[in-house]
C-alpha positions in Angstrom: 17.2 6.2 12.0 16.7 7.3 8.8 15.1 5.0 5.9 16.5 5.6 2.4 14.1 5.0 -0.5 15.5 1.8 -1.5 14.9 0.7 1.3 11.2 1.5 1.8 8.4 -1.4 1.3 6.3 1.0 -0.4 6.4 1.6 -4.1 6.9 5.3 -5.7 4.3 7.6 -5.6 2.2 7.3 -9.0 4.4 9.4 -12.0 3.4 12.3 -13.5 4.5 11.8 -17.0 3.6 10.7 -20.5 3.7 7.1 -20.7 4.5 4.9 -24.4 3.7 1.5 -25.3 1.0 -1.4 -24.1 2.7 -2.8 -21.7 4.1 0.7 -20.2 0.2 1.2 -20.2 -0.5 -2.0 -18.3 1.7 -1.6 -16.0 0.3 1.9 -14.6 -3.3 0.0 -14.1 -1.4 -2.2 -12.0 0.6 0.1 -10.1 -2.7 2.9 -9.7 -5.0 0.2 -8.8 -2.2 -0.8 -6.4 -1.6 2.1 -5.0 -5.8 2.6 -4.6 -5.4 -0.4 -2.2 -2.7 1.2 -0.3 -3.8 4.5 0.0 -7.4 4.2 0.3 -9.0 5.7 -2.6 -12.5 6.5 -2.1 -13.6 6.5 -5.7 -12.2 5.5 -9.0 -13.7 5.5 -12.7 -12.3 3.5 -15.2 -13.2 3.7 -19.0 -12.5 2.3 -21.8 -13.9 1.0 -24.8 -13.6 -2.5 -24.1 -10.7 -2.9 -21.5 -9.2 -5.2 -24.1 -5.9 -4.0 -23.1 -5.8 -3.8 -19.3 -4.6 -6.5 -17.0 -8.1 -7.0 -15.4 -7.7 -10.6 -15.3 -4.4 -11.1 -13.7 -4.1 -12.3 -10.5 -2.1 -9.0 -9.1 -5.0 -6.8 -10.1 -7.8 -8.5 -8.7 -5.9 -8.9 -5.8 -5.3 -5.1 -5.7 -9.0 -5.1 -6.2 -9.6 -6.8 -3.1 -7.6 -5.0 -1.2 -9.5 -1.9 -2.7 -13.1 -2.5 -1.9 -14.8 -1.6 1.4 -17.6 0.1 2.6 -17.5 3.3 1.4 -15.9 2.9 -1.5 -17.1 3.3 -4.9 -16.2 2.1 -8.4 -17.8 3.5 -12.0 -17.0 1.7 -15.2 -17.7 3.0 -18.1 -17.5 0.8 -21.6 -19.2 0.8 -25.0 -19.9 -2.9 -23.9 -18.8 -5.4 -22.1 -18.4 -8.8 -23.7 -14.2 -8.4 -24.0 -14.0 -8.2 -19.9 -16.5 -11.0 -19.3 -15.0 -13.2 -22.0 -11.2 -12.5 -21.1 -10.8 -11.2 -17.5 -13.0 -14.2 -15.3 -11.0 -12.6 -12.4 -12.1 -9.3 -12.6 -16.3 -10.3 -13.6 -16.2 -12.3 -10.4 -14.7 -9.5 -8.4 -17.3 -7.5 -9.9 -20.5 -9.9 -8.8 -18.9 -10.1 -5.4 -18.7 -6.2 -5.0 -21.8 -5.8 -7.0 -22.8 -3.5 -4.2 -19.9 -1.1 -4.8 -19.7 -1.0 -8.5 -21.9 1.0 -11.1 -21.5 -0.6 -14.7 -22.1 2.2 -17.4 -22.6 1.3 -21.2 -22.5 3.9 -23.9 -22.7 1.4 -27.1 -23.0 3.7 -29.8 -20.0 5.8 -28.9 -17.1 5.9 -30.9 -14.2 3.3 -29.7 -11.3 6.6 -30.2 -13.6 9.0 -28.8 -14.8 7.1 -25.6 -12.0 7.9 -23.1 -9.9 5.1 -21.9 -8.7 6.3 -18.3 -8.3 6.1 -14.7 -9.6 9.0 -12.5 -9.3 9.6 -9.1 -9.8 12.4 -6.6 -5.8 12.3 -6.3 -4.4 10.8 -9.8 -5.3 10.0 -13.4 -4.1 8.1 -16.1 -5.4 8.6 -19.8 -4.6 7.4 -22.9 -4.5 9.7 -25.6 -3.9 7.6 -28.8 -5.3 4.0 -28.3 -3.8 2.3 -30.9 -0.3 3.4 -29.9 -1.1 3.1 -26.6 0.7 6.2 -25.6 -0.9 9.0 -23.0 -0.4 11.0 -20.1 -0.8 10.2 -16.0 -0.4 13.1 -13.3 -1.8 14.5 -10.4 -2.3 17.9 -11.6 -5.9 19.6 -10.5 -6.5 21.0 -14.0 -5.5 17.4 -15.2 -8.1 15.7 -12.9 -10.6 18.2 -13.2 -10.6 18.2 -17.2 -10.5 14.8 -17.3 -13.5 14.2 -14.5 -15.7 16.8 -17.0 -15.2 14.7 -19.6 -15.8 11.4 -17.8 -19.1 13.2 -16.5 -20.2 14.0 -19.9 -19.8 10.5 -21.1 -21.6 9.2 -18.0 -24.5 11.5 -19.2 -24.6 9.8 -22.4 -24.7 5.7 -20.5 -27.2 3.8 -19.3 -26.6 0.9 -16.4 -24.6 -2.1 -18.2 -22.6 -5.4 -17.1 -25.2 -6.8 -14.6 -23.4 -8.6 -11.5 -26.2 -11.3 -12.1 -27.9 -12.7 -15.1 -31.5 -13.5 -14.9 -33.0 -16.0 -17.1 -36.0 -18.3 -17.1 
């Protein structure tokens, strides 16, 4: 028996496409991280200047985010700071204390908010914005995609220093 596509439980593969709009935006993080449940991803950055405008805190995600982490999995985010995530996505900065172990919090605060790239990479798929304030970019699985898009992540990285402790210590 043959199953047609409308048919199938599982959602289309991730496009490769330029995307327009916020909420065209928002809904790839929802779908990628999704499909990084499904599939298995072993490792996925996400950057942004202040993640202001991803659906961190809904419900869906977090729950994607769940499904996500495991042992031998690992996650990178990469901010100029923090204090938009932990003041409007509670969901996401307690999935981030619980998976503490899996997670490495990068800051680089004096970076430029248009310059720092606000993306998704992963060994199989990326997502990047391109203008921020349109909220318009590209997504694909293309190597030379990935791979310029991972050098430029890298060099960013080389610029942070650890940020967004799981746990705050105080006296």
């Amino acid at each position: 028996m043959t199953v047609n596509a409308s048919q199938d439980n599982h959602p289309p593969a991730l496009p490769s496409a330029r995307f327009e709009g916020r909420e065209a935006f928002r809904q790839l993080v929802r779908d990628a991280l999704a499909c990084a449940a499904r599939e298995g991803w072993r490792e996925i950055i996400l950057a942004d200047a202040d993640f202001a405008d991803w659906p961190l805190g809904e419900r869906d995600v977090t729950q994607s985010l769940l499904d996500w982490s495991k042992t031998g999995r690992h996650c990178t985010l990469l901010a100029r700071k923090y204090d938009v995530v932990i003041r409007n996505h509670a969901r996401f900065v307690t999935w981030r204390k619980t998976w503490s172990h899996i997670i490495d919090a990068r800051a680089c605060p004096s970076a430029d908010a248009l310059e720092l790239p606000s993306a998704i990479w992963s060994s199989g798929w990326v997502m990047q914005r391109l203008d921020i304030e349109r909220c318009n970019g590209v997504s694909g699985s293309e190597p030379d995609r990935r791979l310029l898009l991972r050098e430029n992540l890298n060099a960013w990285l080389g610029k942070s220093s650890p940020s967004f402790p799981a746990v705050t210590l105080g006296l």
